[in-house]
ChimeraX commands (.cxc) that place a marker at each C-alpha (Angstrom):
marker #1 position 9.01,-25.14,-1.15 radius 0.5
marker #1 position 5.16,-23.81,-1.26 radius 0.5
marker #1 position 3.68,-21.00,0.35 radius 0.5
marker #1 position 0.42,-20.06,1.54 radius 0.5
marker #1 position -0.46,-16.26,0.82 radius 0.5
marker #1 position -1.97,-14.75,3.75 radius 0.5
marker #1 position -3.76,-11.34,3.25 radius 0.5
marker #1 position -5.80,-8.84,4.92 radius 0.5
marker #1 position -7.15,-5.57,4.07 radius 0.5
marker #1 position -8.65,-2.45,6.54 radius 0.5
marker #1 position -9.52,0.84,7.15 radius 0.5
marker #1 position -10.83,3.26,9.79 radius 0.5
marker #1 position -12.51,6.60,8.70 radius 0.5
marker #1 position -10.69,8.23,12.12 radius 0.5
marker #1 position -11.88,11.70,13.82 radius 0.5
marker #1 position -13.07,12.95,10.12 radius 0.5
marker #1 position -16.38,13.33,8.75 radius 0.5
marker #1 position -15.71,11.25,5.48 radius 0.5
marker #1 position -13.71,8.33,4.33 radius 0.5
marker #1 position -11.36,9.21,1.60 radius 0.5
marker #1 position -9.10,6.43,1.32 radius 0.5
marker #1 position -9.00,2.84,-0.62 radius 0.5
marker #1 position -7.50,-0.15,-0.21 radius 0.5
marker #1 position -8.09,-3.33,-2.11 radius 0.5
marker #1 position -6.54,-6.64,-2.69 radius 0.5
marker #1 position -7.62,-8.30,-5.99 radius 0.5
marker #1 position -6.75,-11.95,-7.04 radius 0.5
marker #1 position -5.84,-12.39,-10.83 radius 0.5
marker #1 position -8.59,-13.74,-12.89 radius 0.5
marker #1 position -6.51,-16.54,-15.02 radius 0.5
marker #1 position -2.81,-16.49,-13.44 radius 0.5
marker #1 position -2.26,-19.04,-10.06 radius 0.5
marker #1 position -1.05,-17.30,-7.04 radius 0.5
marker #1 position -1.03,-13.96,-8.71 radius 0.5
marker #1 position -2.47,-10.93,-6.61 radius 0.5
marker #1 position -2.92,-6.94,-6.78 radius 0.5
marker #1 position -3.28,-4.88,-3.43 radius 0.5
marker #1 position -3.73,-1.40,-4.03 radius 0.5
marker #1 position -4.45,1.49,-1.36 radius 0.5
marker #1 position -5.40,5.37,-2.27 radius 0.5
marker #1 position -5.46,8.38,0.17 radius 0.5
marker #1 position -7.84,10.66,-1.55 radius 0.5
marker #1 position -7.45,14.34,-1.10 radius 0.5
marker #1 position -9.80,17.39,-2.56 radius 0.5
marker #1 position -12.46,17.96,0.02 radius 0.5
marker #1 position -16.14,16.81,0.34 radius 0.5
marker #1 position -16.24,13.98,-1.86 radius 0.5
marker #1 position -13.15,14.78,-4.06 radius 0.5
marker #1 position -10.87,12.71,-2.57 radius 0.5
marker #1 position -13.10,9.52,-2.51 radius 0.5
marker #1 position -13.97,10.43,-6.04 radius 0.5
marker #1 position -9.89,10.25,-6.79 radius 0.5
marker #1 position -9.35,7.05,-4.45 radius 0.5
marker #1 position -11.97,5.26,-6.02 radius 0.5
marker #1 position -10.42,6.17,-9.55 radius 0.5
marker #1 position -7.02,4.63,-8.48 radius 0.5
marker #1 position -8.36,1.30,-7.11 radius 0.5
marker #1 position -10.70,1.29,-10.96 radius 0.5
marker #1 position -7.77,2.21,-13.20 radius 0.5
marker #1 position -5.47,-0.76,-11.17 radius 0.5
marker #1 position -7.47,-3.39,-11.59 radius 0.5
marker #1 position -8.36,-2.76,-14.83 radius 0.5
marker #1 position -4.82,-2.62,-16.03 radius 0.5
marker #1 position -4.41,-5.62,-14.04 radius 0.5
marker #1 position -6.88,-7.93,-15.54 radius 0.5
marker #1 position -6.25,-6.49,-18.63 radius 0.5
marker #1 position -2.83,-7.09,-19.09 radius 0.5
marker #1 position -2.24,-9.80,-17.12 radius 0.5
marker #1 position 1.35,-9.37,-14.98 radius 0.5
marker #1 position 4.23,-11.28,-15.92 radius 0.5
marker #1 position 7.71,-10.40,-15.13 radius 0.5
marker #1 position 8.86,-8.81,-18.59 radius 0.5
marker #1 position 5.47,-6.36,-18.50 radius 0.5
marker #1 position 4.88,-6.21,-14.49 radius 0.5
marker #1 position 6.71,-2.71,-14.60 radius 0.5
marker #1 position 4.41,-1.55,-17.81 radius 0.5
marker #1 position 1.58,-2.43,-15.98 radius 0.5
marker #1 position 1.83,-0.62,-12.58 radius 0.5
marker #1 position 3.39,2.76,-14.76 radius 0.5
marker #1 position 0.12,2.33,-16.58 radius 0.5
marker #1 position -1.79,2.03,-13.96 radius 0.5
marker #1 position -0.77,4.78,-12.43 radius 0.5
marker #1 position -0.86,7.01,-15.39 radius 0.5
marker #1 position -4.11,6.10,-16.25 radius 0.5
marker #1 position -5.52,6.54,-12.76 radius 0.5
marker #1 position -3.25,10.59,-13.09 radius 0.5
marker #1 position -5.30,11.08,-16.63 radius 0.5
marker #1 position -8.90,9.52,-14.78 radius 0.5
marker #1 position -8.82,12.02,-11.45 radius 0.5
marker #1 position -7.58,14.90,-14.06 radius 0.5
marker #1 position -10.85,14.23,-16.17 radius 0.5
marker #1 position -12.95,13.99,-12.53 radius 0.5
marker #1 position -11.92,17.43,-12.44 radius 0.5
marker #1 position -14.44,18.83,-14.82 radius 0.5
marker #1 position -17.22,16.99,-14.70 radius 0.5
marker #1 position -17.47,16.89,-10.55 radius 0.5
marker #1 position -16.55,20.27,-10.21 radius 0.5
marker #1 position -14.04,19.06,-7.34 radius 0.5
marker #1 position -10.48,19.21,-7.07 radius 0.5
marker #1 position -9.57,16.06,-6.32 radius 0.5
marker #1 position -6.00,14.27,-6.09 radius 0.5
marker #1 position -5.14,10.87,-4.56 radius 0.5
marker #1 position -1.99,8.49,-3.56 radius 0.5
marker #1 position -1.48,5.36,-4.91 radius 0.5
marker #1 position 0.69,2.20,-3.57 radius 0.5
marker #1 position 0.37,-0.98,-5.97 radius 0.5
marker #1 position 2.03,-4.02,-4.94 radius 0.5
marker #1 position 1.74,-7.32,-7.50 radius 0.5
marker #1 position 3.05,-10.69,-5.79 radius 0.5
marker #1 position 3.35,-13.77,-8.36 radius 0.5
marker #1 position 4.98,-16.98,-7.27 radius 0.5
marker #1 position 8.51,-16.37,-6.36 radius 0.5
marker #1 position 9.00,-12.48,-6.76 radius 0.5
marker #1 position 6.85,-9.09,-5.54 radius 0.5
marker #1 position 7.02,-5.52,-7.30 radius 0.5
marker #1 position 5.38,-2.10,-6.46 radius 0.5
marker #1 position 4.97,1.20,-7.11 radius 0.5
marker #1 position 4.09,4.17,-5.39 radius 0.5
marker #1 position 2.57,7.94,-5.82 radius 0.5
marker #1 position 2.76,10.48,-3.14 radius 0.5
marker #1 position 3.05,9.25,0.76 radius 0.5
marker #1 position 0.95,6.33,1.43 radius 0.5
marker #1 position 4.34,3.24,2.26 radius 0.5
marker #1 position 5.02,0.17,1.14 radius 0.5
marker #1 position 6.76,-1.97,3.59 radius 0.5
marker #1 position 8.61,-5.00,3.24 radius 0.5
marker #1 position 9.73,-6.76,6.03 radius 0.5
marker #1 position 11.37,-10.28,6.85 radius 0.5
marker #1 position 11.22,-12.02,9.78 radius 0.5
marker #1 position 10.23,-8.83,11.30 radius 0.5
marker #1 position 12.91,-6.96,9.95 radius 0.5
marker #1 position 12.82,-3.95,7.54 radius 0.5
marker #1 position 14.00,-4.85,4.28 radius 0.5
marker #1 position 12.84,-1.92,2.31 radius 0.5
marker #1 position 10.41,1.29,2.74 radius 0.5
marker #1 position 8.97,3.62,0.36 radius 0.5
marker #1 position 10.34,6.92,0.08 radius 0.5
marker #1 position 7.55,9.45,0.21 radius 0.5
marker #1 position 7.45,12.29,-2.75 radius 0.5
marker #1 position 6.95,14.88,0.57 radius 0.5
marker #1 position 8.13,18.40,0.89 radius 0.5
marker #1 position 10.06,17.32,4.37 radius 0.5
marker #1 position 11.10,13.46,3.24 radius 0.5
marker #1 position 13.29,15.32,0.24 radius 0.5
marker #1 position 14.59,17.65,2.87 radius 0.5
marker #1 position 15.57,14.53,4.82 radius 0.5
marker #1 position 17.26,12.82,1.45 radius 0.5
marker #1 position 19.48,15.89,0.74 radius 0.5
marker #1 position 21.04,15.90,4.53 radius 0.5
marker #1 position 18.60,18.83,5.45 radius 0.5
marker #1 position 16.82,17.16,8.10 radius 0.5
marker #1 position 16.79,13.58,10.07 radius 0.5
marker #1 position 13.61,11.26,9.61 radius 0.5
marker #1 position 12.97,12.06,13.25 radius 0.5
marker #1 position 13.29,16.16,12.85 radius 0.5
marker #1 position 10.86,15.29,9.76 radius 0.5
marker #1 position 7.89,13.77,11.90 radius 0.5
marker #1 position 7.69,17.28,13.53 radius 0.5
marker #1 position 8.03,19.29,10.95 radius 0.5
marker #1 position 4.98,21.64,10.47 radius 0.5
marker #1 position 5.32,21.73,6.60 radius 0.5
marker #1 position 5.16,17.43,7.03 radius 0.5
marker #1 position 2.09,16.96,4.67 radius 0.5
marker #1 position 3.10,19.44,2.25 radius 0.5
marker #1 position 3.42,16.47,-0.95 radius 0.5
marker #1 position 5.46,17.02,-4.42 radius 0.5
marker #1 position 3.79,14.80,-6.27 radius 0.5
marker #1 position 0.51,13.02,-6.38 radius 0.5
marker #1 position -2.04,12.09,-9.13 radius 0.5
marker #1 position -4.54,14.95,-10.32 radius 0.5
marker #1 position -1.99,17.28,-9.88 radius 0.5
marker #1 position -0.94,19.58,-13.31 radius 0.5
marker #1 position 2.70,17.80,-13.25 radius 0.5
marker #1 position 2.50,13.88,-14.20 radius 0.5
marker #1 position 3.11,12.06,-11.27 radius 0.5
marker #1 position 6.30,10.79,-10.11 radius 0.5
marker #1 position 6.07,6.89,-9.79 radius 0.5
marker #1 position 9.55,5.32,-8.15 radius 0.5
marker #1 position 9.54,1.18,-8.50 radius 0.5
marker #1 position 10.51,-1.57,-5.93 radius 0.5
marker #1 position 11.34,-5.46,-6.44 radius 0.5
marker #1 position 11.97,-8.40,-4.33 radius 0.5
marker #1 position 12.96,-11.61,-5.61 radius 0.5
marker #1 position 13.49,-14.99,-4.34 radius 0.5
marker #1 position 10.93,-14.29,-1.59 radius 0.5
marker #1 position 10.55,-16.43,1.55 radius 0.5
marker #1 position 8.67,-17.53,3.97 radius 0.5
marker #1 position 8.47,-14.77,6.59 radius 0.5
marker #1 position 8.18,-11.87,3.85 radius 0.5
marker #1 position 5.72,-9.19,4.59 radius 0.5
marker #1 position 4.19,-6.70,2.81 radius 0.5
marker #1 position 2.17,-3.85,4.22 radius 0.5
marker #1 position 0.64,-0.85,2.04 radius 0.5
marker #1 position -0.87,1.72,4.55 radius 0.5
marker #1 position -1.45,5.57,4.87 radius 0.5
marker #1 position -0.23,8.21,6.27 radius 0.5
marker #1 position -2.90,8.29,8.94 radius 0.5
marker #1 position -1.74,4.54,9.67 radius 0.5
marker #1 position 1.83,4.69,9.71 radius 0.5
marker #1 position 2.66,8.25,11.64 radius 0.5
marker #1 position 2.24,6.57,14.77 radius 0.5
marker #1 position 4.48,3.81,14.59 radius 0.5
marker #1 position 8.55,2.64,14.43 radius 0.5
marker #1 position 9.67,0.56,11.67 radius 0.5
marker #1 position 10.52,-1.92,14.06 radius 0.5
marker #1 position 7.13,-1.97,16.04 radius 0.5
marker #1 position 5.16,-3.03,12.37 radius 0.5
marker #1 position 7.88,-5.52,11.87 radius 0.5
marker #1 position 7.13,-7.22,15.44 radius 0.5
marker #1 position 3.49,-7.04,15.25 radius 0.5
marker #1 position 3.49,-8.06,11.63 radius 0.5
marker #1 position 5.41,-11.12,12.42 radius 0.5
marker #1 position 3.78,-12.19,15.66 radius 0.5
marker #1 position 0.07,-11.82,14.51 radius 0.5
marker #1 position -1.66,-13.30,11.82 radius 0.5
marker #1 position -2.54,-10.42,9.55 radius 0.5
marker #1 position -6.55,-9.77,10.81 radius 0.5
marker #1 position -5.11,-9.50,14.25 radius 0.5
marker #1 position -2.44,-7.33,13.12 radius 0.5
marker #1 position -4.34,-5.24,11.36 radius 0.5
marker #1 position -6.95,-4.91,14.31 radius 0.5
marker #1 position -3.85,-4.35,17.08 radius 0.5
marker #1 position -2.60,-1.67,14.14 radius 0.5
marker #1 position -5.74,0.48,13.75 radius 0.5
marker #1 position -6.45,0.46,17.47 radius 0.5
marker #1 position -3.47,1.65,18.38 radius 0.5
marker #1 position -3.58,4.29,16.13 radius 0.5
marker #1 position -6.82,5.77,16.69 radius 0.5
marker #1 position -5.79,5.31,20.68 radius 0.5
marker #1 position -2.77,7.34,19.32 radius 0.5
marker #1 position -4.11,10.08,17.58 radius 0.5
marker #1 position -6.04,10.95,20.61 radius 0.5
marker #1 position -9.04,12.62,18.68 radius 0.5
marker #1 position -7.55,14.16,15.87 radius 0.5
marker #1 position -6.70,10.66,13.64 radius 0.5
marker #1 position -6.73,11.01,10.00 radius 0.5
marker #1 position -8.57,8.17,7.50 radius 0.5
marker #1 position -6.13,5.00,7.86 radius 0.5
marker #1 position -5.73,2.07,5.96 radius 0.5
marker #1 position -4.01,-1.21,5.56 radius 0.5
marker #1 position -2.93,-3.97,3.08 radius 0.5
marker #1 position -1.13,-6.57,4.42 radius 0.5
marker #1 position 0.04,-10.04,1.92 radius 0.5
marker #1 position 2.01,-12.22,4.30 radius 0.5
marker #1 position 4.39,-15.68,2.99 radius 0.5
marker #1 position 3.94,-18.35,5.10 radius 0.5
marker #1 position 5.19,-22.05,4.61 radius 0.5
marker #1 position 2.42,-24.80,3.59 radius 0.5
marker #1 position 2.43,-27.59,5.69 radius 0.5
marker #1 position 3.42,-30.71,4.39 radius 0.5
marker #1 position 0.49,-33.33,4.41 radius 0.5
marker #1 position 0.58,-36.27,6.64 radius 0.5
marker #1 position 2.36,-38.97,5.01 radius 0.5
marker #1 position -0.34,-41.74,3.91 radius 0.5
marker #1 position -0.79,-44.90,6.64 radius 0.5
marker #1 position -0.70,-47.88,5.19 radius 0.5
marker #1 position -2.60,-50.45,7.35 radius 0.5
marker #1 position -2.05,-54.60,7.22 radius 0.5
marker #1 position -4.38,-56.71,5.07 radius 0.5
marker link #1:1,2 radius 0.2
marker link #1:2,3 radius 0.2
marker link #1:3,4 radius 0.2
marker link #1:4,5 radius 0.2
marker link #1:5,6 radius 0.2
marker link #1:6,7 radius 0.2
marker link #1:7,8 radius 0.2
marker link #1:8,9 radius 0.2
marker link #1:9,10 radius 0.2
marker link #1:10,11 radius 0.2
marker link #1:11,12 radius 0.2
marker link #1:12,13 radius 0.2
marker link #1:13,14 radius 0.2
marker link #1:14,15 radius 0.2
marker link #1:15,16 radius 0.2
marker link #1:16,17 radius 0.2
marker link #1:17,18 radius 0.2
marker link #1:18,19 radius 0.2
marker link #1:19,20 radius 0.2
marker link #1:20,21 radius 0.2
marker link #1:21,22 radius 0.2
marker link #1:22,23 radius 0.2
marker link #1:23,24 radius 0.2
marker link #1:24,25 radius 0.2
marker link #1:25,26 radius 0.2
marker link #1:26,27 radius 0.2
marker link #1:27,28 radius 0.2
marker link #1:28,29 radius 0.2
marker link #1:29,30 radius 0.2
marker link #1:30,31 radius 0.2
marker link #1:31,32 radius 0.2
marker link #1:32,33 radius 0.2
marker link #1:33,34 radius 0.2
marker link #1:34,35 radius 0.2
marker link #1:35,36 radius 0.2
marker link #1:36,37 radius 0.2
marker link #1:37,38 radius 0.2
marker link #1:38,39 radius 0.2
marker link #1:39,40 radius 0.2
marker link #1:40,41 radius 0.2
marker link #1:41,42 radius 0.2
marker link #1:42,43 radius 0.2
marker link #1:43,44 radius 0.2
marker link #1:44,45 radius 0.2
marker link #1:45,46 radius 0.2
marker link #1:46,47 radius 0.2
marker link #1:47,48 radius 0.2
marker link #1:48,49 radius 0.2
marker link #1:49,50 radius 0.2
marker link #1:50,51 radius 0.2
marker link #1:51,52 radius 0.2
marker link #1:52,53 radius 0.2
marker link #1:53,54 radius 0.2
marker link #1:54,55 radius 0.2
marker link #1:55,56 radius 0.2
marker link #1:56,57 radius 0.2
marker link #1:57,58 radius 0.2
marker link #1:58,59 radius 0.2
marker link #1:59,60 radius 0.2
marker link #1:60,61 radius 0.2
marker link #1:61,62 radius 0.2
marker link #1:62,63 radius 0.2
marker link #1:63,64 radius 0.2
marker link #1:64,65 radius 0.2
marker link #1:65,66 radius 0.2
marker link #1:66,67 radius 0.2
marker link #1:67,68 radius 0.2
marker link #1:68,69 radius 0.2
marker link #1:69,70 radius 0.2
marker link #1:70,71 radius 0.2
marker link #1:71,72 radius 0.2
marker link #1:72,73 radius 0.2
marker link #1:73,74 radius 0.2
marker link #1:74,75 radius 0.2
marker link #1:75,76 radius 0.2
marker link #1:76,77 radius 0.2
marker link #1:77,78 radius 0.2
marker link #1:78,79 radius 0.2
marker link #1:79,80 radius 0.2
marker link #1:80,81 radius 0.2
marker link #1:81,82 radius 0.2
marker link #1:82,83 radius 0.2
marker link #1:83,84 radius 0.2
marker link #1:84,85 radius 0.2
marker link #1:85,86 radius 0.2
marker link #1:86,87 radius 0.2
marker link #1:87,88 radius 0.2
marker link #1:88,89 radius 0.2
marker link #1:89,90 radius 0.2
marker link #1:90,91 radius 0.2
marker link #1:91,92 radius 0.2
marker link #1:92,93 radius 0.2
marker link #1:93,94 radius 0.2
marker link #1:94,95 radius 0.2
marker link #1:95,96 radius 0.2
marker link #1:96,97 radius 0.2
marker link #1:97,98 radius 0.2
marker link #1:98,99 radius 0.2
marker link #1:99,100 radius 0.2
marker link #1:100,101 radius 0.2
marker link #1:101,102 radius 0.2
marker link #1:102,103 radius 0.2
marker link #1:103,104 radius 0.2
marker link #1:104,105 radius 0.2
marker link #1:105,106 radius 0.2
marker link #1:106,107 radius 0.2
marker link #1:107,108 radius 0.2
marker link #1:108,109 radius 0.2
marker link #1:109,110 radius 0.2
marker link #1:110,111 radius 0.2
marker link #1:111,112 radius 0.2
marker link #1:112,113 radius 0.2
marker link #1:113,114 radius 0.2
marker link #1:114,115 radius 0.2
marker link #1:115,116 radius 0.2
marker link #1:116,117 radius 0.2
marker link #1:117,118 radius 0.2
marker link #1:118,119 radius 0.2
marker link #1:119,120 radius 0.2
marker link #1:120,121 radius 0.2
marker link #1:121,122 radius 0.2
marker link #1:122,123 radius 0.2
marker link #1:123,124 radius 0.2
marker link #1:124,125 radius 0.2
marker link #1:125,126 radius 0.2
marker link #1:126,127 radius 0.2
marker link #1:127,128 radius 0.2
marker link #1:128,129 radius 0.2
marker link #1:129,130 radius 0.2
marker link #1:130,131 radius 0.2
marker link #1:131,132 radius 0.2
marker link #1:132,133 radius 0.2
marker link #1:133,134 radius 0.2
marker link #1:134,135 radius 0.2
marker link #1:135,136 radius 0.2
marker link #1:136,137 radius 0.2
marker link #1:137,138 radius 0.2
marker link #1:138,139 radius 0.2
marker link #1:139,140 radius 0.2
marker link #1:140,141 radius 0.2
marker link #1:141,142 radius 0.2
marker link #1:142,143 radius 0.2
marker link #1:143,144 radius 0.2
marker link #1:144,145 radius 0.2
marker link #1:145,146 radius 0.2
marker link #1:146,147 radius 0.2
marker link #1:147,148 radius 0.2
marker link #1:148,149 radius 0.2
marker link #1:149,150 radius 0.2
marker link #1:150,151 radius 0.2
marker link #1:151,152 radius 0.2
marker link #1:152,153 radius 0.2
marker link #1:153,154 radius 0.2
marker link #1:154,155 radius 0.2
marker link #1:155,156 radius 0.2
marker link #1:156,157 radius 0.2
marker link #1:157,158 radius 0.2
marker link #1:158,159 radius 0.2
marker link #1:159,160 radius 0.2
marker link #1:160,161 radius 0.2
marker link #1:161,162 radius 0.2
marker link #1:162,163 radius 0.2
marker link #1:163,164 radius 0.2
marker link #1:164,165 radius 0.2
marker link #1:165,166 radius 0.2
marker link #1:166,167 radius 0.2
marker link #1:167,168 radius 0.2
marker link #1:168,169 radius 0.2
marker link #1:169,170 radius 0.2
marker link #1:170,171 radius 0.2
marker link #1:171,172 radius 0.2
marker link #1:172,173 radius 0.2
marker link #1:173,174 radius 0.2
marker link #1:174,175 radius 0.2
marker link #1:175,176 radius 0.2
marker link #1:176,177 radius 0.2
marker link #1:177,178 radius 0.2
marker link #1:178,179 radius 0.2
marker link #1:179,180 radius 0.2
marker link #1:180,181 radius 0.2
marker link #1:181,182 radius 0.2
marker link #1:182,183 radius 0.2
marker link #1:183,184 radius 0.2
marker link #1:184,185 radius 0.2
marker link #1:185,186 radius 0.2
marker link #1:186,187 radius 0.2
marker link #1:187,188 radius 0.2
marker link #1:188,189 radius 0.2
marker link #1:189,190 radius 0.2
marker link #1:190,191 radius 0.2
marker link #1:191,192 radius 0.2
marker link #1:192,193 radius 0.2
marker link #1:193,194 radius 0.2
marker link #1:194,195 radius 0.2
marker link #1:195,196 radius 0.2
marker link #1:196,197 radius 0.2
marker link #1:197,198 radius 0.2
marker link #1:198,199 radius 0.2
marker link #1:199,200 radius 0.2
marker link #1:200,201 radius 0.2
marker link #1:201,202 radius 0.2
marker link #1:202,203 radius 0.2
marker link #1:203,204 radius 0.2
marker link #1:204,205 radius 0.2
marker link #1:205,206 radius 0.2
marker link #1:206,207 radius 0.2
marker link #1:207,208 radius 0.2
marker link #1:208,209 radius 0.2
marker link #1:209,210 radius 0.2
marker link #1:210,211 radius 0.2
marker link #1:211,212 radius 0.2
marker link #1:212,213 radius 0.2
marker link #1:213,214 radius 0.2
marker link #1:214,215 radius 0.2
marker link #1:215,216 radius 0.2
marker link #1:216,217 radius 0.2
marker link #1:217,218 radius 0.2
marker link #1:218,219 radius 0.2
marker link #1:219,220 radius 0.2
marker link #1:220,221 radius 0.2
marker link #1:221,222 radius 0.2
marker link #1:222,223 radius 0.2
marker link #1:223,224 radius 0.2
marker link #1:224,225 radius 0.2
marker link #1:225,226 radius 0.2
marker link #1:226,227 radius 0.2
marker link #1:227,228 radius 0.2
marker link #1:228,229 radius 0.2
marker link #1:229,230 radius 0.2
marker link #1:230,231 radius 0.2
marker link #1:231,232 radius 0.2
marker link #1:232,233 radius 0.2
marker link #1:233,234 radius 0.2
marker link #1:234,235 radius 0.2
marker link #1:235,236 radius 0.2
marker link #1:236,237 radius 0.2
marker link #1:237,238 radius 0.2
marker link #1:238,239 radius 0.2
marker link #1:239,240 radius 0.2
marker link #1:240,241 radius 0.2
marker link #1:241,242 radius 0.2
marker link #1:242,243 radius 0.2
marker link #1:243,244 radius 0.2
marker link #1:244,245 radius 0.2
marker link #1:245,246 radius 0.2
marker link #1:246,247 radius 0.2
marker link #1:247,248 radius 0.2
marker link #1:248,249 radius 0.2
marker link #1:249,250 radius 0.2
marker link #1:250,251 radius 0.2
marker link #1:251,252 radius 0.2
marker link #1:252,253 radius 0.2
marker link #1:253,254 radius 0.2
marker link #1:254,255 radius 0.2
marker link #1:255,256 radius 0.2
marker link #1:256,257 radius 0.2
marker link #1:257,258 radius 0.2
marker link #1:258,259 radius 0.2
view
């Protein structure tokens, strides 16, 4: 069976003054029906976040173009990207005077499988069908709480300390990178990188629906707008990556007409 990779990318700069986040999707250069999507929610003030964001979407592509995915190095290559992206905001540092620090979600799709990584609390989602197959878990103060029976997701969204992060890149500690994989994919798979000022305001199941009902620039439209309705004046910089699976249609079988 063949697939047809359906992808959209968007942002919103929301009620602030400056757009600090990234989000990319990059095809690879030589390898067939290989992709990259990358998103980055910059932090460090005026400037200082972009500055990091932007560093994240150059150290990912490079990586990606340079060594070329496959799935014995796929793993090596997001690490590294990640890394180098830590050791490029670290050096942005110093010569900008800022102090900047960023997220980073990377998700590579070749034919057949899809693997990520993650930094901080921007999500990867991956649904099927609608349904949640796997989430992110975010490297927060209040999302570790919730993994060691402290607190439920829901006592989390409330919780005043809720953007308090453990790890990101810039910071003095090397940044904690956790890995996902899905193989065997379908058609029907979903994958949606957003952050924090995207997915606040919505269920698991709610993305799912929408995801599956809209084609992903509607989606992403219908997911934006209803977040900035949402956040009712006070919306944080969101952003979206969505790469959708969807069957090709088989071609018309060929009429042959009487001589």
């Amino acid at each position: 069976m063949s697939f047809i990779v359906e992808v959209c990318s968007a942002q919103h700069v929301g009620d602030r003054q400056e757009q600090q986040d990234r989000v990319a999707i990059y095809p690879h250069s030589k390898a067939k029906g290989t992709l990259l999507a990358v998103l980055a929610d910059g932090m460090g003030g005026h400037t200082g976040g972009a500055l990091a964001a932007e560093q994240v979407l150059h150290s990912a592509r490079n990586d990606f173009d340079a060594i070329g995915p496959s799935p014995d190095s796929v793993r090596e290559m997001l690490e590294s990207a990640i890394r180098d992206a830590h050791d490029g905001i670290k050096l942005t540092r110093y010569t900008s005077e800022k102090d900047p620090h960023s997220t980073a979600c990377l998700l590579i799709m070749q034919p057949g499988r899809a693997d990520w990584a993650h930094c901080g609390d921007s999500r990867i989602y991956h649904f099927r069908d609608g349904q949640l197959v796997s989430r992110s878990v975010d490297h927060s103060y209040v999302m570790d709480l919730v993994q060691r029976g402290f607190l439920t997701e829901s006592q989390a969204e409330s919780h005043p300390n809720k953007n308090i992060l453990l790890s990101c890149l810039g910071d003095k500690e090397p940044p904690r990178i956790d890995f996902g994989r899905a193989e065997s994919l379908v058609a029907g798979d979903c994958f949606l990188l957003c952050s924090d000022g995207l997915w606040a305001y919505f269920m698991e199941s709610e993305l799912g629906r929408i995801l599956k009902d809209m084609v992903p620039r509607k989606a992403a439209e219908w997911l934006i707008d209803a977040a900035r309705a949402r956040a009712q004046g006070r919306g944080d910089n969101c952003s979206l990556a969505i790469v959708r699976l969807k069957e090709a249609e088989k071609p018309a079988p060929l009429s042959l007409g009487r001589r």
